[in-house]
N, C-alpha and C positions, 0 to 999 in steps of 0.2 A: 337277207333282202327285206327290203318296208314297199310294203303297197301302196298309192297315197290317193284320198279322193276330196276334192274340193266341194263345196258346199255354200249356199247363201250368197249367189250373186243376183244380178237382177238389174234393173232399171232403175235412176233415183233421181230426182231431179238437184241440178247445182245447190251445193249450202247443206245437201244432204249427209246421211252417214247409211255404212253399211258396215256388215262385219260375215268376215270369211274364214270356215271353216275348214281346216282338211283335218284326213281322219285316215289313221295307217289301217287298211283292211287288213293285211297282215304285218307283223314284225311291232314291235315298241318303238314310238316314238323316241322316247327317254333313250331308248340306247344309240342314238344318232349322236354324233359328235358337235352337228350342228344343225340346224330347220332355217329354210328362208322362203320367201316370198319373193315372185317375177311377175313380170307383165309383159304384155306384147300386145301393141296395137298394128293397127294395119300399116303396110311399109313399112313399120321399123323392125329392130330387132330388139330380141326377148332383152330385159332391164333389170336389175336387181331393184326391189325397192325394200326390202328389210331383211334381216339374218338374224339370228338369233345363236349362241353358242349355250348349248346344251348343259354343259359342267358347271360353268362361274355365272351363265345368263348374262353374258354381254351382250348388248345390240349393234347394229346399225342401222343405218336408213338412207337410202337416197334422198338428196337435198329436195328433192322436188317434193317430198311428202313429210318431212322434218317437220316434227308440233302436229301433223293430223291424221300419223297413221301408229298404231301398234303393233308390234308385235306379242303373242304372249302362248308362252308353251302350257299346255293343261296335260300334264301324266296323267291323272285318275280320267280323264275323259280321252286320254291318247291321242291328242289332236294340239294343232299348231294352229293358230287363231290368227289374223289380221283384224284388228277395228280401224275402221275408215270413216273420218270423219269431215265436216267442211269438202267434201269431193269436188273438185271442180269436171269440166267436161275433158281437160286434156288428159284425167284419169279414168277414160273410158278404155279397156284394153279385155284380150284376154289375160285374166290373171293367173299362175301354177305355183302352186307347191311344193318344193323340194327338201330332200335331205340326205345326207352324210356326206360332209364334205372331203372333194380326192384330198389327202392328205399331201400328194405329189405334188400339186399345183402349187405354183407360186405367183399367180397374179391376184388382183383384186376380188373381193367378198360378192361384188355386184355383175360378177361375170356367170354365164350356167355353166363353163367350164367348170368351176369351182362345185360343184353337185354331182353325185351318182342317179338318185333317185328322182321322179319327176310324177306329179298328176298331170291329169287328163286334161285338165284348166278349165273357167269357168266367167263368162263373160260378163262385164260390168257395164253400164251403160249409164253415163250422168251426162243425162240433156240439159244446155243451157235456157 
């Protein structure tokens, strides 16, 4: 099992940048098969906006944040990173942390079926 705790969210005004950290309290990162990134604002449901695949470090990204958001896995610091860049306000949400993806599954990257593990989340706030 990976613990997972988010970090570095906050308030920012439009145009801005933020970067979020999670951090496995127990278990290694690195031995996750894959770490992604969600969001959930109010009324909707949770969103994928990045993955990342552990072994060969493929990405993905929901189109909505394509060119201004990263992903990036850091072993020696055992944390899954997001930089957030250019934010606009309709990426105000809570945002979580996941990892190991069900192997079972077979639909889409950007779904939480696709995740075992989950943080607490950590709310982002970009006022226009």
């Amino acid at each position: 099992q990976v613990q997972l705790a988010e970090s570095g969210g906050g308030s920012v005004q439009a145009g801005g940048s933020l970067r979020l950290s999670c951090a496995a309290i127990s278990g290694y990162i690195s031995r996750r098969n894959c770490l992604g990134w969600f969001r959930q604002a109010p009324g909707k449901e949770r969103e994928g906006v990045a993955m990342i695949y552990t072994g060969g470090g493929n990405t993905y990204y929901a189109d909505s944040v394509k060119g201004r958001f990263t992903i990036f896995q850091d072993n020696a610091k055992n944390t899954v990173d997001l930089e957030m860049r250019d934010l606009k306000a309709d990426d105000t949400a809570m945002y979580y942390c996941a990892a190991e993806c069900v192997l079972s599954y077979g639909g889409p990257w950007s779904s939480p079926k696709q995740f075992e593990y989950w943080g607490q989340g950590i709310l982002v706030t970009v006022s226009s």
